[in-house]
OpenMM code with the backbone's topology and positions (N, CA, C; nanometers):
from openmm import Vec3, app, unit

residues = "UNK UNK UNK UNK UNK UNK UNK UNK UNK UNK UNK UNK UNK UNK UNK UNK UNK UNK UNK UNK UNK UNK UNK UNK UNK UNK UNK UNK UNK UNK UNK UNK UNK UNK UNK UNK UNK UNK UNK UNK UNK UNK UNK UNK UNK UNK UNK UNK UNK UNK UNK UNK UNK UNK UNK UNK UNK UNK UNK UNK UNK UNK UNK UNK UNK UNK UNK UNK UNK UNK UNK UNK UNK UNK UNK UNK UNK UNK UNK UNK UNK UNK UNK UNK UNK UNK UNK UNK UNK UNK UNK UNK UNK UNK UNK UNK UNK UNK UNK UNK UNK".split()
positions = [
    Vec3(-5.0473, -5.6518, 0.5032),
    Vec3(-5.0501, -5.7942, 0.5327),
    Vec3(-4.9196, -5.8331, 0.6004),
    Vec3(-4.9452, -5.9431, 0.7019),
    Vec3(-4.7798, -5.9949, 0.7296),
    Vec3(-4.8183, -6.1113, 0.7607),
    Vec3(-4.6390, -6.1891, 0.7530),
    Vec3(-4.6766, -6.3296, 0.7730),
    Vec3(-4.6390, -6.3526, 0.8920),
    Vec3(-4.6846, -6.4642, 0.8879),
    Vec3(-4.7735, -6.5429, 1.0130),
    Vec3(-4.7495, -6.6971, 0.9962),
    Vec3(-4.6619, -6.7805, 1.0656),
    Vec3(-4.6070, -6.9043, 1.0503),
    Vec3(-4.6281, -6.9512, 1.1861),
    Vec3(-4.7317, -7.1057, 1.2082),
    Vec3(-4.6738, -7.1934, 1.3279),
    Vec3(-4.6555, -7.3096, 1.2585),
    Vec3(-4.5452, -7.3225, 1.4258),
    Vec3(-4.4769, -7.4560, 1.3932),
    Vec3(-4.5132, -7.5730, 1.5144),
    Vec3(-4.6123, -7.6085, 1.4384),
    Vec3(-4.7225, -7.7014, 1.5911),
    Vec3(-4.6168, -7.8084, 1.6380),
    Vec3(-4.7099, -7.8579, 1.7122),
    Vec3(-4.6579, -7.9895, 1.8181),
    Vec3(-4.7787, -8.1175, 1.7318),
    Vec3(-4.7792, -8.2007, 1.7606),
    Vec3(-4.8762, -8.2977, 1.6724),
    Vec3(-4.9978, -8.3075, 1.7547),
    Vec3(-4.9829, -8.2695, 1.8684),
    Vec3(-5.1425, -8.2477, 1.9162),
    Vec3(-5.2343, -8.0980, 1.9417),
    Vec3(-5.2040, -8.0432, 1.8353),
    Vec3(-5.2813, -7.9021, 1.7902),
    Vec3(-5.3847, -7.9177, 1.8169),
    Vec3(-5.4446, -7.8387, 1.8636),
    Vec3(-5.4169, -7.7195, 1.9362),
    Vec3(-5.3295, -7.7345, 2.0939),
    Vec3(-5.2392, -7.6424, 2.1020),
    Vec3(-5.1520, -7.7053, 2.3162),
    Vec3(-5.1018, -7.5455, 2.2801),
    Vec3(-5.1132, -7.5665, 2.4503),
    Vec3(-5.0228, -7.4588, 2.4723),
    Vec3(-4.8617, -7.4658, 2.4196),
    Vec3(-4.7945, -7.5792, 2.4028),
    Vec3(-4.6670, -7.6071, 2.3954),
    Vec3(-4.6426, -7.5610, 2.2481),
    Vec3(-4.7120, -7.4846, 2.1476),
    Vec3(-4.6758, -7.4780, 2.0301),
    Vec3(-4.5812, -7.3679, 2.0236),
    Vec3(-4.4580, -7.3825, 1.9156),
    Vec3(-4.3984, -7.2565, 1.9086),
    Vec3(-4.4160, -7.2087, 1.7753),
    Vec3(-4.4453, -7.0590, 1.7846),
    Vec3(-4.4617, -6.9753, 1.7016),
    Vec3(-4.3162, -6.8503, 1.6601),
    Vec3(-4.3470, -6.8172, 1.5056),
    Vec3(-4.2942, -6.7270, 1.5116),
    Vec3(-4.4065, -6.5868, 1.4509),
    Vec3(-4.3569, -6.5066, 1.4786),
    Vec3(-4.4377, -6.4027, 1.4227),
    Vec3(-4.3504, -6.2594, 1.3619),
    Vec3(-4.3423, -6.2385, 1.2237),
    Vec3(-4.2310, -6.1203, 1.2117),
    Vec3(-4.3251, -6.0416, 1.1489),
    Vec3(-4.3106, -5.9082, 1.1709),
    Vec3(-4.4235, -5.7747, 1.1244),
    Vec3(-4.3318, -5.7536, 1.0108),
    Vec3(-4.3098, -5.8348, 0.9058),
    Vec3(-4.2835, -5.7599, 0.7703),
    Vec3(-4.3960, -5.7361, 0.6731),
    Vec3(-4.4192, -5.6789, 0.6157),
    Vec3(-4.5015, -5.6127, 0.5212),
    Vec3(-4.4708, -5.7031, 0.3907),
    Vec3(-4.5310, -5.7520, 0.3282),
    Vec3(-4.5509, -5.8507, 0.2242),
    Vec3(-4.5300, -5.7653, 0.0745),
    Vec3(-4.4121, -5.7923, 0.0305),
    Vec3(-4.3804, -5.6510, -0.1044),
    Vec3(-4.5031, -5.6282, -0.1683),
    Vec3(-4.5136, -5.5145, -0.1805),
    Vec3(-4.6119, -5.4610, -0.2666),
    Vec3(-4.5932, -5.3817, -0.3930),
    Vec3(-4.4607, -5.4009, -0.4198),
    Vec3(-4.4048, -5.3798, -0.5494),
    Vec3(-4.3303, -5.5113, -0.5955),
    Vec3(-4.2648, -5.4923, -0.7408),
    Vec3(-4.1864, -5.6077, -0.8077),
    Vec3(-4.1512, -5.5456, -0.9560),
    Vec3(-3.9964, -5.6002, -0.9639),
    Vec3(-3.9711, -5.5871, -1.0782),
    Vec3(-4.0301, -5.6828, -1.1747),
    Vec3(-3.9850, -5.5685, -1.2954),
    Vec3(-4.0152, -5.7073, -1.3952),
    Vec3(-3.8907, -5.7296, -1.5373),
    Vec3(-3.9084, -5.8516, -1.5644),
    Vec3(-3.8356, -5.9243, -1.6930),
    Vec3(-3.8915, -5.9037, -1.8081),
    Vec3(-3.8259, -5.8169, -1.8747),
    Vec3(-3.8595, -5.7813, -2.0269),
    Vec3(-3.8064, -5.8726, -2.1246),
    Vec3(-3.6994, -5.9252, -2.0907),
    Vec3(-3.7288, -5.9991, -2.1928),
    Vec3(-3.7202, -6.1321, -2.1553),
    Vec3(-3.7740, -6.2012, -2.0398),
    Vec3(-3.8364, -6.3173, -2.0052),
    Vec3(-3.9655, -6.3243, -2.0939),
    Vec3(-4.0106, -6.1863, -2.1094),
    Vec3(-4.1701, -6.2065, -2.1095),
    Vec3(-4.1605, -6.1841, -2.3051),
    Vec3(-4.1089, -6.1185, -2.3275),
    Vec3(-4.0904, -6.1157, -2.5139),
    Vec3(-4.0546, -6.2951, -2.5467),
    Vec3(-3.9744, -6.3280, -2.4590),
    Vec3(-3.9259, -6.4398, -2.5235),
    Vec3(-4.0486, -6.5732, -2.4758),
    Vec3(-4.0818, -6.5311, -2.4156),
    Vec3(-4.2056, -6.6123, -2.4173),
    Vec3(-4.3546, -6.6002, -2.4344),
    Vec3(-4.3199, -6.4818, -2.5534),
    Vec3(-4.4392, -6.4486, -2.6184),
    Vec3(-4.3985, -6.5355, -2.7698),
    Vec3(-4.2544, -6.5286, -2.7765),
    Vec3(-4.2181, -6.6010, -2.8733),
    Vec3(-4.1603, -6.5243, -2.9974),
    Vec3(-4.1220, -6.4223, -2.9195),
    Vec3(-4.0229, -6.2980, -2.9483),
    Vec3(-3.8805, -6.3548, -2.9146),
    Vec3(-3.7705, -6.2842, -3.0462),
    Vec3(-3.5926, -6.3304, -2.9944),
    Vec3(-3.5655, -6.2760, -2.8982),
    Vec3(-3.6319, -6.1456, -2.8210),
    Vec3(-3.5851, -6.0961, -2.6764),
    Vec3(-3.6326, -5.9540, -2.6668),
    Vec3(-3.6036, -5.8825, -2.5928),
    Vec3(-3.6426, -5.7269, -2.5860),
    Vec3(-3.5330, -5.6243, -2.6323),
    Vec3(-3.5757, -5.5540, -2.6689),
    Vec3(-3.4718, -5.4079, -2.7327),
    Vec3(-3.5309, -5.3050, -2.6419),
    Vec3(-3.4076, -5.2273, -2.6547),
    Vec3(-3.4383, -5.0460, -2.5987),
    Vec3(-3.4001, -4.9979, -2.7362),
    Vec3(-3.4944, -4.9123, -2.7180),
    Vec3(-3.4619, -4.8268, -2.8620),
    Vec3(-3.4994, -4.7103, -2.8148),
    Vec3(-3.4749, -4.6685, -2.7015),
    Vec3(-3.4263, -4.5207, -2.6721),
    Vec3(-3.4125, -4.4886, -2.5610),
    Vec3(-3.4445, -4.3823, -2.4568),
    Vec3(-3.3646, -4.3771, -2.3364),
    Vec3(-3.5203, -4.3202, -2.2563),
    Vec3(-3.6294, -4.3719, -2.3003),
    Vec3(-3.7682, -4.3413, -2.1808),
    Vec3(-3.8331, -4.4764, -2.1648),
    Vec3(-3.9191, -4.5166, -2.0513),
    Vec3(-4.0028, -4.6012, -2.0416),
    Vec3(-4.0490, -4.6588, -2.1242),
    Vec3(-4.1149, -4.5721, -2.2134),
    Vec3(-4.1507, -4.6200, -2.3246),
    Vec3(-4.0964, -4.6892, -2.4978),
    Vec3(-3.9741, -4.7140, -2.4387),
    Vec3(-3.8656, -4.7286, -2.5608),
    Vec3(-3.8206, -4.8920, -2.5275),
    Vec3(-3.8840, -4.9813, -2.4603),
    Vec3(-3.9120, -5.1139, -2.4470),
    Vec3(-3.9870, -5.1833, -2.6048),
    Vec3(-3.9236, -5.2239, -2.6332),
    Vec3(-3.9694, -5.3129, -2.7884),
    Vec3(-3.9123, -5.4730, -2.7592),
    Vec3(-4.0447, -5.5832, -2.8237),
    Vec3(-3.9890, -5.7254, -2.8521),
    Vec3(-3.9581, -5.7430, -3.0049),
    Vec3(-3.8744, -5.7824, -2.9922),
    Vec3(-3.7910, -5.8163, -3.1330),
    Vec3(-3.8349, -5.9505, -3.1810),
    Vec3(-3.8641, -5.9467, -3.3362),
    Vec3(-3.9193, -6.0718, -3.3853),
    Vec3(-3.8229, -6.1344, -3.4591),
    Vec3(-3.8433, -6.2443, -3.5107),
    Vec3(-3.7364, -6.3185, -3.5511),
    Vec3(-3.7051, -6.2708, -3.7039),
    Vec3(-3.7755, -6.1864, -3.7760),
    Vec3(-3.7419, -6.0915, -3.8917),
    Vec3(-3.6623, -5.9515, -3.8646),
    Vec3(-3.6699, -5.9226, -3.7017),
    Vec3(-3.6212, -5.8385, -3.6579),
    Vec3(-3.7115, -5.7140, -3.6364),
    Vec3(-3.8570, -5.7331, -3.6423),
    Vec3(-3.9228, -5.5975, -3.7112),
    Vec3(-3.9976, -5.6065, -3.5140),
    Vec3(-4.0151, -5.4578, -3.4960),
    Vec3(-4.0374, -5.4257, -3.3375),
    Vec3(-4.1802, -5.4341, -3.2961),
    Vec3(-4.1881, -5.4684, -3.1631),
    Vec3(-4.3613, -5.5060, -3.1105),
    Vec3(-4.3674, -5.4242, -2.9951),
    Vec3(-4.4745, -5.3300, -2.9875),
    Vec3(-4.4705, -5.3077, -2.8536),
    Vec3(-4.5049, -5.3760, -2.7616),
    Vec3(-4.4516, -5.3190, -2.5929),
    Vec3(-4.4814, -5.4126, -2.4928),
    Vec3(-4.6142, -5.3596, -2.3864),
    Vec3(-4.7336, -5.4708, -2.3833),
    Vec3(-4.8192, -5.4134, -2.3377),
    Vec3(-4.7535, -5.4451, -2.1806),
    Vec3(-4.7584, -5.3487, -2.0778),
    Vec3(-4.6814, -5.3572, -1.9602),
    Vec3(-4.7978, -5.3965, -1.8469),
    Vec3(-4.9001, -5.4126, -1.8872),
    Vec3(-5.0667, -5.4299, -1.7904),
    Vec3(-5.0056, -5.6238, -1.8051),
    Vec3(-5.0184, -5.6451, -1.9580),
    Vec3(-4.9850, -5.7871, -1.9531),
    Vec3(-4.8473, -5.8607, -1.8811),
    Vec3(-4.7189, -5.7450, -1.9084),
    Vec3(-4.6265, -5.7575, -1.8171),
    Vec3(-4.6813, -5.8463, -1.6890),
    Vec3(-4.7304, -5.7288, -1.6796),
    Vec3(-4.6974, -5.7911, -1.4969),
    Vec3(-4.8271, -5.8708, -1.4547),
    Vec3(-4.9435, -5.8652, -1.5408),
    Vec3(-5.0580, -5.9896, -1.4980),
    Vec3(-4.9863, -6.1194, -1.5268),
    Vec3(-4.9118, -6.1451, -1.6336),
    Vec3(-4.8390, -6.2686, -1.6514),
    Vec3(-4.7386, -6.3227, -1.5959),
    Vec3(-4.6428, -6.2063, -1.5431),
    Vec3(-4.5277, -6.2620, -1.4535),
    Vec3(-4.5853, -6.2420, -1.3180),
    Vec3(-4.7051, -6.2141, -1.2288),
    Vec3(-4.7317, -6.2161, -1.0931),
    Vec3(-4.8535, -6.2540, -1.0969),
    Vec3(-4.8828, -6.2922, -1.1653),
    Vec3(-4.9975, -6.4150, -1.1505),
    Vec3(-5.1526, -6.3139, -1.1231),
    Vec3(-5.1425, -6.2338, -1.1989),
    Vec3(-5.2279, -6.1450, -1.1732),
    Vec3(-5.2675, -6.0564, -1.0224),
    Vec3(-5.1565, -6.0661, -0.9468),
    Vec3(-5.1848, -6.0363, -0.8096),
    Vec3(-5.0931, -5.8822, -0.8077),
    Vec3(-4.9824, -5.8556, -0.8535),
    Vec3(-4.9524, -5.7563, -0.8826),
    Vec3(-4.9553, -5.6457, -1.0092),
    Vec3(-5.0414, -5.6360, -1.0393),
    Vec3(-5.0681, -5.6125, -1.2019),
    Vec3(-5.1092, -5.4498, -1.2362),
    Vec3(-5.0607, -5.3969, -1.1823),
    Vec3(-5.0611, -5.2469, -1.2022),
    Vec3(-4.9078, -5.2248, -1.2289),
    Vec3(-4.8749, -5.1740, -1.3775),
    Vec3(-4.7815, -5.1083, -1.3755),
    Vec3(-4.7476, -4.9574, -1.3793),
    Vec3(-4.6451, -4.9085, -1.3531),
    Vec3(-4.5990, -4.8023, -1.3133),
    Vec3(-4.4615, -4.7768, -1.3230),
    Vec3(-4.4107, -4.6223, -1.3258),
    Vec3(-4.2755, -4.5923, -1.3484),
    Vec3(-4.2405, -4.5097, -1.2600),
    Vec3(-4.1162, -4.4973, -1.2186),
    Vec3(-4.0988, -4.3894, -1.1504),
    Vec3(-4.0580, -4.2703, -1.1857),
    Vec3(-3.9656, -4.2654, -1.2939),
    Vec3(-3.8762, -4.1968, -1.3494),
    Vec3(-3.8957, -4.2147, -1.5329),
    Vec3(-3.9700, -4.1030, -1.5947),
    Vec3(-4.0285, -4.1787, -1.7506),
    Vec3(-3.8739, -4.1971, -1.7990),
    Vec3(-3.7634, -4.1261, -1.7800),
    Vec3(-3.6606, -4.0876, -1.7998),
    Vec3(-3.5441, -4.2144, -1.7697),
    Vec3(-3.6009, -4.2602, -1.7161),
    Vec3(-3.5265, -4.3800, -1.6382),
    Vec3(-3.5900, -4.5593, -1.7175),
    Vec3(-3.5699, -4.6309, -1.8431),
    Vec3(-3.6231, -4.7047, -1.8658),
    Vec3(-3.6492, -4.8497, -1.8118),
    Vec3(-3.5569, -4.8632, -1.7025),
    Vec3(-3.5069, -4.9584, -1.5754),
    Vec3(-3.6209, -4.9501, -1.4754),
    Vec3(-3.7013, -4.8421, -1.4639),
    Vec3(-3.7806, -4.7769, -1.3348),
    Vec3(-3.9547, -4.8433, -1.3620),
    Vec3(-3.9607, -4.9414, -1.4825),
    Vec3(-4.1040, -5.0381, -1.4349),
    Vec3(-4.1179, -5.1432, -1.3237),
    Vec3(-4.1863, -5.0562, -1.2415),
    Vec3(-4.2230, -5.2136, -1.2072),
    Vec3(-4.3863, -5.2548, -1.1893),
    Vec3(-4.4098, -5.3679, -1.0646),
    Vec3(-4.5809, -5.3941, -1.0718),
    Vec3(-4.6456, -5.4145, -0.9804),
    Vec3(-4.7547, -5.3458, -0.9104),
    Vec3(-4.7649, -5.3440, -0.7993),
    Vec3(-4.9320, -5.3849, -0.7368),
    Vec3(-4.9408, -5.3894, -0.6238),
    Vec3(-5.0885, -5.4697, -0.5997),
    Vec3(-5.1963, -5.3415, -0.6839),
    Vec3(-5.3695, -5.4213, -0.6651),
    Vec3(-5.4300, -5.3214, -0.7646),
    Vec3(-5.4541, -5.2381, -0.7004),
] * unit.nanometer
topology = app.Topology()
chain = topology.addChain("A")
for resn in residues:
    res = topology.addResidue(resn, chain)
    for name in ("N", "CA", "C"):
        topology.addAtom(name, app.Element.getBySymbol(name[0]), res)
């Protein structure tokens, strides 16, 4: 996909309109906020509790750990438009992000 912007004249359609047109590619990846999304599950925030992908925990206000479903991740923070998550590196717990389906 790319965008595509005019910037008419007030009698649209004319030849006199100026356009721009830039061939960028519309991201098809995105990070995401771990603990944007704990804390507004209504979690005190997110923990690592170890050093893989999978070592993402929301912390409750007793302190006791939740896992993070990462499908909901990213349907909730991209509006369901990027909602495939993925890692690059299992090794790397920084390396989620969410991408078109």
């Amino acid at each position: 996909a790319y965008n595509f912007r005019i910037y008419g004249a007030p009698n649209f359609p004319s030849h006199d309109i100026n356009y721009e047109y830039r061939k960028t590619p519309i991201s098809q990846e995105v990070g995401v906020d771990l603990d944007l999304y704990c804390k507004n599950k209504g979690y005190l925030g997110v923990l690592l509790t170890g050093q893989t992908v999978y070592d993402w925990k929301c912390q409750t206000n007793s302190g006791s750990l939740v896992s993070i479903d990462m499908y909901d991740v990213c349907k909730t923070q991209h509006q369901g438009v990027l909602n495939v998550p993925k890692f690059s590196n299992e090794n790397d717990p920084n390396s989620w992000k969410c991408y078109l389906k």
